[in-house]
N, C-alpha and C positions, 0 to 999 in steps of 0.2 A: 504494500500500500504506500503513494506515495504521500510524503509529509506535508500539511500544509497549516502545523500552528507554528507560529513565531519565527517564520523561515528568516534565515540571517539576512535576505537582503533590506527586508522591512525594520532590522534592530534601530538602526540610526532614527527611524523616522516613530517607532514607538517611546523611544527616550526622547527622544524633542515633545513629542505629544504628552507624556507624562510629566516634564516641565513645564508645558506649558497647559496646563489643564483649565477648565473655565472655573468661576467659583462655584458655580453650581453642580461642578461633578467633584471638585474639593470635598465639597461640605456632605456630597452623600458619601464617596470614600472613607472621610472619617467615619461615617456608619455604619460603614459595611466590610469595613477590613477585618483581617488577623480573625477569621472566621467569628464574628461577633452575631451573625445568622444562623451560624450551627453549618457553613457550609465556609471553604476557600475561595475566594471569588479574588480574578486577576484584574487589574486595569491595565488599558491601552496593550490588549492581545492583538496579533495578528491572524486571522484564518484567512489562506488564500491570499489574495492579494487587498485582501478588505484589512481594518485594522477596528475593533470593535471597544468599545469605552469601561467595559466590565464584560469578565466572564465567568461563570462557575463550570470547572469542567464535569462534576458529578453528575449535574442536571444537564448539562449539556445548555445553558439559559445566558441569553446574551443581552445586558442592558443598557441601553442607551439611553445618552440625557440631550435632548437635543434644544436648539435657542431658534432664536425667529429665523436664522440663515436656513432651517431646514422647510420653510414656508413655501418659499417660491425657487429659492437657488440649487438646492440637491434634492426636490420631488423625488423626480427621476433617478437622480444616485442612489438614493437611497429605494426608492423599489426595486430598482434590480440585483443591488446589495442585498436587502431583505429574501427576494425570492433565492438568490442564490443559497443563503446561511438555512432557510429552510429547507430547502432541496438536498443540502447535507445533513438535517434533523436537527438543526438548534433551535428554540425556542426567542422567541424574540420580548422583550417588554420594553417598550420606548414611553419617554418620560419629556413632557416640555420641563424648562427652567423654571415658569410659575410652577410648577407642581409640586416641587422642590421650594420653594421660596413660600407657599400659600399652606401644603399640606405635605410636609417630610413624613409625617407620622402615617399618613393614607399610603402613600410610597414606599416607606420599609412595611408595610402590613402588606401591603399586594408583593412584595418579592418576597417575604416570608411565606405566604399563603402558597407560592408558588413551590417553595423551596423544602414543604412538609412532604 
């Protein structure tokens, strides 16, 4: 089978992303590291040539926190990203930044309810 988490050509560009992260995948990070879900969950993974904002590899559950640039500018990227990580069996849960900013607590309850 060939490999396609964290393939080395994508390192350089998950450490600039993990540097430069927005504050609103900061602030869930701190909630959801060092398995504080009862699960390991990665930030700034690579599957394929995608690079995905969290990952838990047990569930197989990929979560994204996205901002208004994913409104009108990455529609499209992002659906065919989407079909693609489904079509190899990961589970998706996308999050705007209000959701995070309005109801953090509604957002670790839907990735935990996920994650039982």
């Amino acid at each position: 089978m060939r490999k396609i988490h964290n393939l080395e050509n994508r390192k350089t560009i998950r450490r600039k992303l993990r540097n430069s992260s927005t504050p609103h995948e900061v602030i869930l990070w701190s909630r959801i590291r060092r398995g504080r879900l009862g699960y390991k969950l990665r930030r700034q993974h690579s599957i394929g040539k995608y690079i995905v904002d969290f990952y838990c590899p047990k569930k197989k559950l990929i979560i994204e926190v996205d901002g208004s640039q994913h409104i009108e500018q990455q529609r499209e990227y992002d659906k065919q990203r989407d079909e693609y990580l489904k079509n190899l069996g990961f589970t998706m849960l996308r999050f705007w930044d209000n959701d995070i900013d309005n109801n953090l607590d509604g957002v670790l309850m839907k990735i935990s309810e996920y994650l039982k």
